[in-house]
C-alpha positions as CSV (number, residue, x, y, z in Angstrom):
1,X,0.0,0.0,0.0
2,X,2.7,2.4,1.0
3,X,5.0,2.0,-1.6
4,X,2.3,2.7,-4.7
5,X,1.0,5.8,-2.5
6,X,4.0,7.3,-2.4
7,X,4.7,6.5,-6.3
8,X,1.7,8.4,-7.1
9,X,2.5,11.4,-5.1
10,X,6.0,11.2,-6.5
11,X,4.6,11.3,-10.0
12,X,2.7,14.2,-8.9
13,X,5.5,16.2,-8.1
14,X,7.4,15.2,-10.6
15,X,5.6,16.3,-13.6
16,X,6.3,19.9,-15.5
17,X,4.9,22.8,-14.4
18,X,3.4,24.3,-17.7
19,X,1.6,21.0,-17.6
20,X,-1.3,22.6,-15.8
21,X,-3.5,25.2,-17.0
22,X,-4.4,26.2,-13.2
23,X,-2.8,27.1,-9.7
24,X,-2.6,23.8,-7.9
25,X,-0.3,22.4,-11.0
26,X,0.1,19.4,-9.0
27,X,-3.0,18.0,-9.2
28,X,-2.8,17.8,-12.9
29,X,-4.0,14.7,-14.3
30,X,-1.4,11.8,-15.0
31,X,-1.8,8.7,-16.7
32,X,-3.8,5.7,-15.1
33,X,-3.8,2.0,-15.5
34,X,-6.5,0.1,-17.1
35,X,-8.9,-1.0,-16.4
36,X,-9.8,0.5,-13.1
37,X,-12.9,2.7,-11.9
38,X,-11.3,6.4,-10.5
39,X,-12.3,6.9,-7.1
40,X,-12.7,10.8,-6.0
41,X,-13.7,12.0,-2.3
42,X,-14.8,15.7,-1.2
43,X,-14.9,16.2,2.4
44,X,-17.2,19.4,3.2
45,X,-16.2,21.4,6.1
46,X,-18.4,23.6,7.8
47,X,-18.0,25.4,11.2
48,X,-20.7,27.8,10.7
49,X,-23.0,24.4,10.8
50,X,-26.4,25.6,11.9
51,X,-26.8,23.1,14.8
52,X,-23.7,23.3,16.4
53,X,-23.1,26.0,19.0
54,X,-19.9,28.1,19.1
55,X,-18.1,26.8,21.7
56,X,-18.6,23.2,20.1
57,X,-16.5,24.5,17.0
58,X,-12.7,23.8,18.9
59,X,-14.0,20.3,19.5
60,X,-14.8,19.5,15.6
61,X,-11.7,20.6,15.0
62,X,-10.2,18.2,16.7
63,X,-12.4,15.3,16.9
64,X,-13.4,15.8,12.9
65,X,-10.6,18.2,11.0
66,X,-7.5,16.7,12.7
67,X,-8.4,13.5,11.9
68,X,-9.2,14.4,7.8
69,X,-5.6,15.9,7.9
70,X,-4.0,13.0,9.2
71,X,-5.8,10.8,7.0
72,X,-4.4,12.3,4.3
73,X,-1.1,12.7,5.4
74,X,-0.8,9.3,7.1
75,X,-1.8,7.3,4.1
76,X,-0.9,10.0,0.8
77,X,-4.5,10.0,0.1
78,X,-5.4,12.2,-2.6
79,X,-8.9,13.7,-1.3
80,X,-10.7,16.7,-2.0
81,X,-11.6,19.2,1.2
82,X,-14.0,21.9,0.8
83,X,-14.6,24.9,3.0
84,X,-15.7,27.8,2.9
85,X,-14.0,31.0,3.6
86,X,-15.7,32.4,6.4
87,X,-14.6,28.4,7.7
88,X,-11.0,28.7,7.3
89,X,-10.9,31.9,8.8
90,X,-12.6,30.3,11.9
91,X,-10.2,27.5,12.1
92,X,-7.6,29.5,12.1
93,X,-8.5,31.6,14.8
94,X,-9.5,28.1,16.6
95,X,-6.3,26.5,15.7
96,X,-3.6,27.6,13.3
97,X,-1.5,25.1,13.0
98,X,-4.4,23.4,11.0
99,X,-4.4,25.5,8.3
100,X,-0.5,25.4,8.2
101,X,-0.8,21.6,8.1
102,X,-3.5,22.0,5.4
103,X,-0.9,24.3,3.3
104,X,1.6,22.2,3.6
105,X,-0.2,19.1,2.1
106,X,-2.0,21.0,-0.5
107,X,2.2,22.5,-1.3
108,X,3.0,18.9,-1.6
109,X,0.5,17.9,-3.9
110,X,-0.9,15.6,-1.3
111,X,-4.1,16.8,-1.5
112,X,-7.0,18.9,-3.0
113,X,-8.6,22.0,-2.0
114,X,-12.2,22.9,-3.4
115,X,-13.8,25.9,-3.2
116,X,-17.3,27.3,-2.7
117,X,-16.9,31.0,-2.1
118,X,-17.0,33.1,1.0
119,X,-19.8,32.1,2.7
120,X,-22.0,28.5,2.3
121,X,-25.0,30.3,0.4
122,X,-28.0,28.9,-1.8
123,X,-26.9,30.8,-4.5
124,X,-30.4,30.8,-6.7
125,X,-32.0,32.9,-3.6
126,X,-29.5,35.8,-3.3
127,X,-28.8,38.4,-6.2
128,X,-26.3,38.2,-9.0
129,X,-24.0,40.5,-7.6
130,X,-23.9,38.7,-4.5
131,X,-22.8,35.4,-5.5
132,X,-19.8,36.9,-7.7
133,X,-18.5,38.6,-4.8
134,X,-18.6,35.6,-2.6
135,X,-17.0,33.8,-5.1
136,X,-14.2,36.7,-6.0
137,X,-13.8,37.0,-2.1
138,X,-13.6,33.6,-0.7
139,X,-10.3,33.2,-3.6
140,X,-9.3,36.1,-1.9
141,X,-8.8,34.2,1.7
142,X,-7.8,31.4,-0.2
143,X,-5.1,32.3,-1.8
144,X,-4.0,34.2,1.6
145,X,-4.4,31.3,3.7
146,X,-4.0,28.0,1.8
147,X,-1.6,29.4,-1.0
148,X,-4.0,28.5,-3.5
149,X,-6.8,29.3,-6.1
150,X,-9.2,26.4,-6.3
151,X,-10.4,25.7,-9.7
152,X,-12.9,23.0,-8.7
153,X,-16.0,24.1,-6.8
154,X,-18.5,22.2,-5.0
155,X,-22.0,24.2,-5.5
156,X,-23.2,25.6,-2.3
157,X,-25.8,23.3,-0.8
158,X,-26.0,21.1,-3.9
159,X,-28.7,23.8,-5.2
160,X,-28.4,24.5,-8.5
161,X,-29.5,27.1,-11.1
162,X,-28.2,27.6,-14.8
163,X,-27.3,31.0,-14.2
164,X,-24.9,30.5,-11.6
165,X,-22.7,28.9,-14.3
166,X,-21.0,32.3,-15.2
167,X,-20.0,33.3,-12.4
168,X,-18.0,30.1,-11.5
169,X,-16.2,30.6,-14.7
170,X,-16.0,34.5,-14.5
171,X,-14.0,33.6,-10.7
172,X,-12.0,31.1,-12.5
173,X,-13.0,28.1,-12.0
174,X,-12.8,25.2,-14.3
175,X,-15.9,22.6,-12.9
176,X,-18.1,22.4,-10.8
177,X,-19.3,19.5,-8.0
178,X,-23.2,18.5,-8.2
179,X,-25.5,16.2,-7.2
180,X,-25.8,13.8,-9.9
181,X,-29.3,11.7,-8.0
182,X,-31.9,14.5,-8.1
183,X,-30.9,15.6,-11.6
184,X,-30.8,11.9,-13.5
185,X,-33.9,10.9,-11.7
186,X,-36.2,13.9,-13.4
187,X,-34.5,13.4,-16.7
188,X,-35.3,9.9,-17.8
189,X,-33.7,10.4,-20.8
190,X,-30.0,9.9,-19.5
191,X,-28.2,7.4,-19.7
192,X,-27.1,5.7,-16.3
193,X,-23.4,6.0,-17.9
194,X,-23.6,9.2,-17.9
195,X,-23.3,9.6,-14.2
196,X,-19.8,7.7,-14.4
197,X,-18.0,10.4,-16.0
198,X,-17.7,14.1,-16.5
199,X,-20.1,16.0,-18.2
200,X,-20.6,19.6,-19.0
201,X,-23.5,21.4,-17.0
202,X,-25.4,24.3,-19.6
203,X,-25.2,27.5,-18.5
204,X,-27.4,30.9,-19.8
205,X,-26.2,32.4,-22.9
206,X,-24.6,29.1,-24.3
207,X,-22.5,28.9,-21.5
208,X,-21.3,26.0,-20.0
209,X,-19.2,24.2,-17.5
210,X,-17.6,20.6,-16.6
211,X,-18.9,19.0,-14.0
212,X,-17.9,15.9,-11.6
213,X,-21.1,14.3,-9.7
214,X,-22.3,13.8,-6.3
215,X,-24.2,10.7,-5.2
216,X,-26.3,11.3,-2.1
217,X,-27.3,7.7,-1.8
218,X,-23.7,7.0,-2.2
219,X,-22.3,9.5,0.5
220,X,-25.6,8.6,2.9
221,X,-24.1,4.7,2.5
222,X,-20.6,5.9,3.1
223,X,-22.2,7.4,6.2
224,X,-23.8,4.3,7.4
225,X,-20.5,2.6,7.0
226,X,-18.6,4.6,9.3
227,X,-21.0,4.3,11.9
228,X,-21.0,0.9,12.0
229,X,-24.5,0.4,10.6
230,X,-23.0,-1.6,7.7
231,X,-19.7,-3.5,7.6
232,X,-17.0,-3.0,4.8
233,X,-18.1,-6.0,2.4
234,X,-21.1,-4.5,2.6
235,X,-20.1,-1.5,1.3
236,X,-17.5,-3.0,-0.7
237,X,-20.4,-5.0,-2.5
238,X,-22.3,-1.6,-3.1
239,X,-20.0,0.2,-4.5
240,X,-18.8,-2.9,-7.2
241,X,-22.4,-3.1,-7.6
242,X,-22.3,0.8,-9.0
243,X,-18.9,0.8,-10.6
244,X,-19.7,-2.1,-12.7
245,X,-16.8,-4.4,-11.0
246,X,-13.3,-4.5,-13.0
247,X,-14.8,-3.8,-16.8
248,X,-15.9,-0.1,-16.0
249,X,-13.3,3.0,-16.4
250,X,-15.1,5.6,-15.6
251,X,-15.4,7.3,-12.1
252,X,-16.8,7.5,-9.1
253,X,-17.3,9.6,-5.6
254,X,-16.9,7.6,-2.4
255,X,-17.7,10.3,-0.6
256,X,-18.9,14.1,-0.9
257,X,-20.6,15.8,2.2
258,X,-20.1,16.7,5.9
259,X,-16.9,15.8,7.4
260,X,-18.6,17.3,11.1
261,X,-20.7,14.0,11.5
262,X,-17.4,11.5,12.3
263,X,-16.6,10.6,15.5
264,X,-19.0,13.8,16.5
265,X,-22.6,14.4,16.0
266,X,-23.8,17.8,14.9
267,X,-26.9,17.3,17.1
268,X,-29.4,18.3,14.2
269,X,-31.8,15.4,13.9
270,X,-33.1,13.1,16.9
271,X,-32.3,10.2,14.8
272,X,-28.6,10.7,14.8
273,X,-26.5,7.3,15.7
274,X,-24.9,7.4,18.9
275,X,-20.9,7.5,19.3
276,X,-19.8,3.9,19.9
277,X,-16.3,4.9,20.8
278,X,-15.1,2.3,17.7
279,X,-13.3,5.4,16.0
280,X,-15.3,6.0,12.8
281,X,-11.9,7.8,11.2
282,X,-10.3,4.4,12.0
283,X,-13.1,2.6,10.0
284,X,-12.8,5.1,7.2
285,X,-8.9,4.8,7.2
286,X,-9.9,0.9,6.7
287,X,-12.0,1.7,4.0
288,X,-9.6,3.8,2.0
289,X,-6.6,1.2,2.7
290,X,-8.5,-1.6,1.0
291,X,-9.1,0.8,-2.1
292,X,-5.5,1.5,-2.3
293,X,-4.9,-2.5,-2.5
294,X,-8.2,-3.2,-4.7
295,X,-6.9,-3.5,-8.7
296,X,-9.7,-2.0,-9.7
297,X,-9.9,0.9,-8.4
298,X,-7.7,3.8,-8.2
299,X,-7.6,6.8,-5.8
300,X,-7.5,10.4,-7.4
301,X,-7.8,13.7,-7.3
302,X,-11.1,15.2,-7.9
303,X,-9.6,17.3,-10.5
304,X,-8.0,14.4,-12.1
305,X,-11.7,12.9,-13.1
306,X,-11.1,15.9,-15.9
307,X,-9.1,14.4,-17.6
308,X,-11.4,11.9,-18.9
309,X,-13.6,14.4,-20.2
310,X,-12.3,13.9,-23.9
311,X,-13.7,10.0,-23.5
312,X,-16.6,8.7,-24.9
313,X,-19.5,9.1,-22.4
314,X,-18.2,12.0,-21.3
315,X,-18.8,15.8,-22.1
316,X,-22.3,15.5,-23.2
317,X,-24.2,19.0,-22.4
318,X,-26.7,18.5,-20.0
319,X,-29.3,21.1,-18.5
320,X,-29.8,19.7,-14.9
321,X,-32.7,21.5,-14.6
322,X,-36.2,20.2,-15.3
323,X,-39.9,20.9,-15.1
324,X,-40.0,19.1,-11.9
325,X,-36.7,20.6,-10.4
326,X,-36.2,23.6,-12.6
327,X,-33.5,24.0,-9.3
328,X,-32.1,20.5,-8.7
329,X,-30.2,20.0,-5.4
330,X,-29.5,17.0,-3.3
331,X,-31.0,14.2,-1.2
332,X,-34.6,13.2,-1.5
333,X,-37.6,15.0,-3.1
334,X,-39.2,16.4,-0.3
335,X,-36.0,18.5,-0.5
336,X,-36.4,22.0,-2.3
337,X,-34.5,26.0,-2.0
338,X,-37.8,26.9,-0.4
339,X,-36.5,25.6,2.6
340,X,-34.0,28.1,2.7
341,X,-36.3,31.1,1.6
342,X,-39.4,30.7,4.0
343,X,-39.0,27.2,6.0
344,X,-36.1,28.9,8.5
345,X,-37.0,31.3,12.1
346,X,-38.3,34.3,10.7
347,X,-36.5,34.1,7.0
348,X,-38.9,36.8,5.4
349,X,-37.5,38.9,8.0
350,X,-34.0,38.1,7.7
351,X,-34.3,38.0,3.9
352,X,-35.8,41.5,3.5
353,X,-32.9,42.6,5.6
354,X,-30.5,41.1,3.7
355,X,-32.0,42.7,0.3
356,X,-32.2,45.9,2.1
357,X,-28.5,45.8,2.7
358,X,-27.6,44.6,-1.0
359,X,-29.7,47.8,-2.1
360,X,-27.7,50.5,0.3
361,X,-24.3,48.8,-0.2
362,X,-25.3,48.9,-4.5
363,X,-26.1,52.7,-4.0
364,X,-22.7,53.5,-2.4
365,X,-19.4,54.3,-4.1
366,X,-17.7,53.2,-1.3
367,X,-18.4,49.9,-0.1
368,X,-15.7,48.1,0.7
369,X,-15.0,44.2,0.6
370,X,-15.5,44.2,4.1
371,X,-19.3,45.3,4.2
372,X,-20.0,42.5,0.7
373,X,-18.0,39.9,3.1
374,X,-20.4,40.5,5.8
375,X,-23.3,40.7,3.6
376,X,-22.5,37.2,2.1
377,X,-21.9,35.6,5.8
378,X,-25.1,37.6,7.1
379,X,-26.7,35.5,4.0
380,X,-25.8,32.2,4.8
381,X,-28.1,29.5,4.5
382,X,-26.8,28.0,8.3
383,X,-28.8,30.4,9.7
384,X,-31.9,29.7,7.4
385,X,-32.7,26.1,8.6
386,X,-31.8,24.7,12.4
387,X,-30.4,27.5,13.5
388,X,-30.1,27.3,17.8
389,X,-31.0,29.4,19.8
390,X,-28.2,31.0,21.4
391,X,-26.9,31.5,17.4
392,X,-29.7,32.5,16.8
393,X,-30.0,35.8,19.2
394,X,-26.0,36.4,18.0
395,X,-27.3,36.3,14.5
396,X,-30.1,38.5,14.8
397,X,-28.3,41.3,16.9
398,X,-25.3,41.3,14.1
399,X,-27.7,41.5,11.0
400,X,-29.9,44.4,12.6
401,X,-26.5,45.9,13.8
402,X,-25.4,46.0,10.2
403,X,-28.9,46.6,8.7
404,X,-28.4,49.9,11.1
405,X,-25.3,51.4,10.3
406,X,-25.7,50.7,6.3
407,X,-29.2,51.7,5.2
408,X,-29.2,54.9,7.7
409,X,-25.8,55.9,4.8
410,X,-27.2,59.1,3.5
411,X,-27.0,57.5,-0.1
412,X,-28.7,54.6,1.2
413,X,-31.3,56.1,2.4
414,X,-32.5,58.0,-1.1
415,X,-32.0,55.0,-3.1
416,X,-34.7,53.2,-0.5
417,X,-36.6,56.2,0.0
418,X,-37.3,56.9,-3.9
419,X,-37.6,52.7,-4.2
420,X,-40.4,53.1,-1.5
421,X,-42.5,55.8,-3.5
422,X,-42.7,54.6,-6.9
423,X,-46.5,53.7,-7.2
424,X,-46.9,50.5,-6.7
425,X,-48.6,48.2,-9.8
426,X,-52.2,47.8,-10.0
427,X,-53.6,44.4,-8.5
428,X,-54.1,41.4,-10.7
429,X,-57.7,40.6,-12.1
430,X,-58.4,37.1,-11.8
431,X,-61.7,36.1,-13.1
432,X,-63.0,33.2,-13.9
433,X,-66.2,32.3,-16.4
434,X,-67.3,29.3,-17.1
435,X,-64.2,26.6,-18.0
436,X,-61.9,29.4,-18.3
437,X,-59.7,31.2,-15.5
438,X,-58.0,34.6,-16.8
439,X,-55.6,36.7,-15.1
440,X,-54.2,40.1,-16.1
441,X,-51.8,42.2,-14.7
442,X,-50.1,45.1,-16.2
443,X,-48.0,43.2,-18.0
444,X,-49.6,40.4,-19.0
445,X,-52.8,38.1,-19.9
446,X,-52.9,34.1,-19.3
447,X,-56.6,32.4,-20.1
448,X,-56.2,28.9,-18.6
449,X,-58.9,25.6,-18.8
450,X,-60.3,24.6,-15.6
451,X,-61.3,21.5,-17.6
452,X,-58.4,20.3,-18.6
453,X,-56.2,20.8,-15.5
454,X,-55.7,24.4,-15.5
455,X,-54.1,23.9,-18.6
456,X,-53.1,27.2,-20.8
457,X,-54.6,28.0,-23.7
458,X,-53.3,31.7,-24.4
459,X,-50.8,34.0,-23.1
């Protein structure tokens, strides 16, 4: 095991450096045996987690991040970690000798840093301008922090819209991580294959960008695994069952969520399994041992899935959305971005605050990145779902705090104040007669059939 780990990290570091069209150059794709199925991992890290209180955060660190680092480190394991900004920033004000350790590994080539932007936020609810500037300022910490520009990113919550796709490539990014489940299962028209290598996600405008998949049922069985609800042939025999054994070269995520819920439980659902004091890290260190003496597989880089993209299977253009889920994101259907918008403690409070502020900071010359940084963390979706209480109180005072000082900006102010007295538009006139249901507004007129499902018959 040892001795074709560290042949794989010295052919990493051995390679040319124009041989990469990015900043992590060492995580350029390289040559791989076949046949083998490529094996990618993305461990999602997330202190600003909405269930776990403050003073809980030094003890993931230790019980959950430490023991991702020396994963890594202990067995040259190529995985992908994702954080956020505003998480890196807390970690290092936690601990800093993680994020030196982190550097270091990601210097080596030993590992792979994803990004996500600034803040963790559903990036269909929040304005245009707001998700470019979390992007353009979470590289910003990046790069000051970890050394690097990430040019994979895992999409915020796994909620996804078409027009997010330029700005991903306008912040330099070359792909994108999304849930592949939610997506396939409300277009019948894939192909299974296609969920086994890369594909391009369509954009606005003819746009578009690579992408790598998710699997929630995948990552939920990884899960189960750790926790000793299922044993390792078990998971073994799932995961051949999905890779199609030795004949399949494609690829395939073992894992790609929340690196909090190992050997520590976030405390979100009553339904969480207890700690059994086995060492769950241990059991995943088993895991990933056994891939790195299994034939047919091979351990990669998530970035390193790219380079099959030229393949047949791979590269088709797909639109992820649908009539269904015209904003697909992960897990099961009872799922949707309303839960971010209006599900959360008094979220059309919050929201309207949080517009309010992207209005006054739009009006003023001199906003700085420090107001759009706490704008994008003030728009997180943490504090949107099972948000404590005590967070809670914090979150609120911060946000009116803010809310305060920006809007009452002279500038501000007019911008609102003239928003706030243009006459308003007239009500709608919804009438029906007979079979038909019409509805005008100022804009437009839709006649629809009550007798054949509301269907429309002009607009």
């Amino acid at each position: 095991m040892a001795g074709r780990s560290v042949g794989r990290i010295a052919a990493l570091k051995e390679r040319p450096q124009d041989a990469y069209d990015g900043a992590d150059r060492h995580l350029e794709p390289y040559s791989v045996p076949s046949p083998a199925t490529l094996l990618y991992s993305v461990f999602h890290l997330n202190l600003c987690y909405s269930s776990i209180e403050e003073n809980r955060r030094p003890q993931v660190v230790e019980q959950c991040y430490w023991p991702l680092l020396r994963l890594i480190r202990d067995h040259e394991l190529p995985l992908g970690l994702e954080a956020s900004a505003y998480t890196l920033e807390t970690i290092r004000d936690i601990d800093p000798s993680w994020i030196e350790t982190l550097r270091g590994l990601l210097a080596a080539g030993g590992c792979e840093f994803v990004g996500s932007g600034y803040a963790q936020i559903a990036g269909p609810l929040v304005p245009a301008d707001v998700n470019a500037a979390n992007l353009k300022l979470g590289n910003q910490v990046y790069e000051t922090l970890l050394g690097v520009r990430p040019t994979l990113a895992l999409v915020n919550e796994q909620v996804f819209s078409a027009g997010l796709v330029e700005h991903y490539l306008s912040a330099g990014y070359r792909a994108i991580v999304m849930d592949w489940d939610n997506p396939a299962r409300n277009n019948p028209d894939w192909a299974r294959a296609l969920g086994r290598m890369p594909q391009r996600a369509a954009g606005v405008g003819g746009q578009s960008i690579p992408v790598l998949w998710s699997h929630s049922l995948g990552f939920q069985r990884f899960q189960r695994y750790a926790h000793g609800d299922t044993g390792l042939d078990d998971f073994l025999a799932y995961l051949a069952k999905k890779t199609g054994g030795s004949n399949d070269t494609g690829a395939y995520p073992v894992y790609t969520n929340d690196a909090e819920v190992f050997d520590f439980r976030p405390g979100r659902h009553k339904t969480e399994p207890p700690l059994d004091g086995t060492g769950e890290w241990a059991r995943i260190a088993q895991l990933y041992a056994t891939f790195l003496e299994d034939p047919r597989y091979r351990l990669v880089a998530p970035s390193e899935v790219l380079d099959l993209l030229e393949q047949p299977r791979a590269g088709t253009l797909l639109r992820l959305e649908s009539a269904e889920h015209p904003l697909p994101l992960k897990k099961q259907d009872k799922y949707s971005i309303i839960r971010w918008a209006v599900t959360g403690r008094d979220d059309l409070r919050i929201n309207t605050l949080c517009w309010e502020l992207f209005e006054a900071l739009k009006s003023r010359d001199s906003a700085s990145d420090e107001d759009w940084r706490e704008l994008c963390y003030l728009w997180s979706s943490d504090f949107r779902t099972h948000i404590t209480g005590a967070r809670w109180q914090t979150y609120s005072q911060r946000l009116e705090t803010f809310h305060r000082n920006v809007v009452s900006h002279p500038a501000a102010k007019a911008r609102l104040s003239k928003a706030a007295a243009e006459p308003a538009s007239p009500p709608p006139r919804v009438e029906r007669t007979g079979r038909w249901l019409d509805i005008e507004t100022g804009a437009l007129a839709l006649r629809m059939d009550y007798d054949r499902g509301c269907a429309i018959d002009r607009l």
